[in-house]
N, C-alpha and C positions, 0 to 999 in steps of 0.2 A: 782315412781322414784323421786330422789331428787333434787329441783332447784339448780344449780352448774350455774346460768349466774345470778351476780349482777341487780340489780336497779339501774339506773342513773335519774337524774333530765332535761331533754331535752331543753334547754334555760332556761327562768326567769321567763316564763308566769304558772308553775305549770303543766305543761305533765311529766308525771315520764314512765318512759319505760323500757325492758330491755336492758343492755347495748349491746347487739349484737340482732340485727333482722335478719327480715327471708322474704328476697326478693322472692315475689311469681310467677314472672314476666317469670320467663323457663320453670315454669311448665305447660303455656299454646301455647308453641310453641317459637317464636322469635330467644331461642338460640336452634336450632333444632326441632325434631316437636312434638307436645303436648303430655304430659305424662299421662298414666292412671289417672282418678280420682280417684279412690282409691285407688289408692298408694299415692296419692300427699295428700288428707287428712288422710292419715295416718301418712307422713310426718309432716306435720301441728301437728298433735296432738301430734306424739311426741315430737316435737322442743315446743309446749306450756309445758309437760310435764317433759322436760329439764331447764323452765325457761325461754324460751325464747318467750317473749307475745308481741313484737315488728311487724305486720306486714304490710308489704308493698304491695304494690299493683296500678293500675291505670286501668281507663275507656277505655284507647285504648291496652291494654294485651289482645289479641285476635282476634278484640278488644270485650269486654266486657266478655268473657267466663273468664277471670282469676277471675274479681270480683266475678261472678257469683260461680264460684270454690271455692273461697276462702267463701262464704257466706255459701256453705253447711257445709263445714269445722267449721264455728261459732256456729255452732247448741248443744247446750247444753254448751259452752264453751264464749262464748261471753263476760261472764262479767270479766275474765281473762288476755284478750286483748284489747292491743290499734291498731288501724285500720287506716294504713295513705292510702290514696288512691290520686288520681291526675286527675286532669280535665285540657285541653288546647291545647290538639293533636288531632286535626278532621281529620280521615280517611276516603278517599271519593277514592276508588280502589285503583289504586298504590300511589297513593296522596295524601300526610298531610300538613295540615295548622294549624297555630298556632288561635287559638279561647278564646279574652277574653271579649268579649262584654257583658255586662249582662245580656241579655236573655240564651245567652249558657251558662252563668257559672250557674244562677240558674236552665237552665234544665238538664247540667251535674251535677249538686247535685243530685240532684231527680231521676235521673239515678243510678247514683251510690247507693246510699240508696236504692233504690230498689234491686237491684240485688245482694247488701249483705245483705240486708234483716235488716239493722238494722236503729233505731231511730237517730241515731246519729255519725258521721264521727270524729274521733278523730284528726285527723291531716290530712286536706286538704291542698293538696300540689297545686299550679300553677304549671302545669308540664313546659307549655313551654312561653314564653311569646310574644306576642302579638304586635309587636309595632306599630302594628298601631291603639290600641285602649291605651289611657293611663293607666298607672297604677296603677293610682289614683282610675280611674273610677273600673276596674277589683276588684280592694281591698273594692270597696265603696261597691260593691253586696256581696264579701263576707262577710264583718261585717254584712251585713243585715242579711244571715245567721247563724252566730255568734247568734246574738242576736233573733233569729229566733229559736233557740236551735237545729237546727239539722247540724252544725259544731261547736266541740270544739275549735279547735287550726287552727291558717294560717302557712302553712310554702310557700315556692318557690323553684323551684328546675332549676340549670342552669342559675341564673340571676347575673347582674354585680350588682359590690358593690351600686353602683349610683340608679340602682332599688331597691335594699334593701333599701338604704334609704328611698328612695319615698315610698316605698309601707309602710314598718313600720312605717312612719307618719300616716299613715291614720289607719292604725289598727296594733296592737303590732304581728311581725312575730316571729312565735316557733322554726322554723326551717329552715337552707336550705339546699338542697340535692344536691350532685354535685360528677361524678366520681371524687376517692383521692386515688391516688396510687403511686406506682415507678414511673409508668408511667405518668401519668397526674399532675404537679405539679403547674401548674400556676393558680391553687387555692390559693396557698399560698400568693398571694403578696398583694393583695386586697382584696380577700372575706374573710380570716380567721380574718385577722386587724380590720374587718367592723363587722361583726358576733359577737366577743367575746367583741367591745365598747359597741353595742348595746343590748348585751344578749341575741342571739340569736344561739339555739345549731345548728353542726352542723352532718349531717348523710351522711359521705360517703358511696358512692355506689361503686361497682367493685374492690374491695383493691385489686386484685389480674388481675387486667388489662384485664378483660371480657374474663379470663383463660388463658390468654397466658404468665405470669408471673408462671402459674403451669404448663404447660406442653409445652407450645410456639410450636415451631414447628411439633409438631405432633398431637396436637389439629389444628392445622392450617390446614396442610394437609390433615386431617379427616371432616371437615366440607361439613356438606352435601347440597344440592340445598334448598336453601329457607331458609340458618340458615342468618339472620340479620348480623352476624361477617363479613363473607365471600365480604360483599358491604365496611368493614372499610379496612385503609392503613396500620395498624397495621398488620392485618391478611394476607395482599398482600404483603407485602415487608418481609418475611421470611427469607430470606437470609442475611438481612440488621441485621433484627434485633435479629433474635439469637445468633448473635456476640455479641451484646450491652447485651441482656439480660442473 
């Protein structure tokens, strides 16, 4: 099949991607309940086979069976794709905390590598951030890995422009990740301004409002017990908002 999705250049630090990824994050439950694996690397392989070698992924999807999903999925294909994955979401039963101390960032490395089974993490994201450990200190473990050779790129995902600063001081950030859609706009007024002075690309997540900008009220009402939407006010206020939308 013929690549039909472009190359982009992902920030300034030299990560080149395709311009549209392939968030892996549904296929292990979250937006309803987990999808066969082999259909989901079959998916994968065609979307690599479309062009599209962008993908996404993090340590708490499952948690850890999406990496692990995604790692079988890289098996003969590997040098094709870039693998951004994410550490900073500790699930302890119903319960997460945000984790950036240094010992958990480099045991979530190690994790992650493990379970995709590769040498090297192409774009390590901070999924959530941590304030009660600086961000300085968080960024200071990952250079170590950087320089360790088993992360290429830093990105953050969900942080205010003020932590972008601070943390691209201390190590140059690739990228930052953050829903951008109809819906979610107050992206725009600080982090876009701070990302494009700094040269830092960005990767919206959800353009289409965690599906309810495609089907809105009838994805709503269809959601079933344990789908992650069903807890957000988007998905509860229906009434409200298939007017607006």
């Amino acid at each position: 099949m013929a690549s039909v999705v472009p190359k982009v250049k992902l920030g300034s630090q030299g990560l080149v991607v395709s311009a549209q990824g392939l968030g892996c994050m549904g296929m292990s439950g979250i937006y309803g309940l987990p999808k066969p694996e082999p259909d989901m690397i079959k998916l994968i392989h065609d979307a690599i086979d479309s062009g599209v070698t962008f993908l996404d992924t993090s340590d708490v999807y499952g948690p850890h069976t999406n990496e692990i999903l995604v790692g079988k999925a890289l098996k003969g294909v590997r040098e094709k794709v870039q693998i951004a994955t994410k550490f900073g979401i500790q699930r302890m039963d119903e319960k997460r905390e945000a984790r950036g101390d240094p010992e958990y960032v480099r045991s979530a490395c190690e994790g992650s590598l493990k379970r995709l089974d590769i040498d090297c993490i192409d774009l390590y994201y901070i999924h959530r951030i941590d304030i009660r450990v600086p961000i300085e200190v968080t960024m200071g473990e990952l250079k170590k890995l950087v320089e360790e050779g088993k992360v290429k790129y830093v990105g953050l995902s969900e942080a205010s422009a003020a932590t972008i600063r601070r943390a691209h001081a201390v190590h140059p950030i690739t990228a930052v990740q953050n829903e951008w859609s109809l819906w979610s706009r107050d992206f725009d007024d600080e982090i876009v301004p701070t990302c494009r002075e700094l040269g830092i690309g960005i990767v919206p997540y959800s353009p289409i409002g965690r599906g309810f900008l495609a089907v809105g009220s009838l994805l709503a009402e269809n959601l079933i017990e344990g789908d992650f939407r069903k807890s957000m006010p988007r998905f509860q206020n229906v009434d409200h908002n298939k007017t607006v939308f």
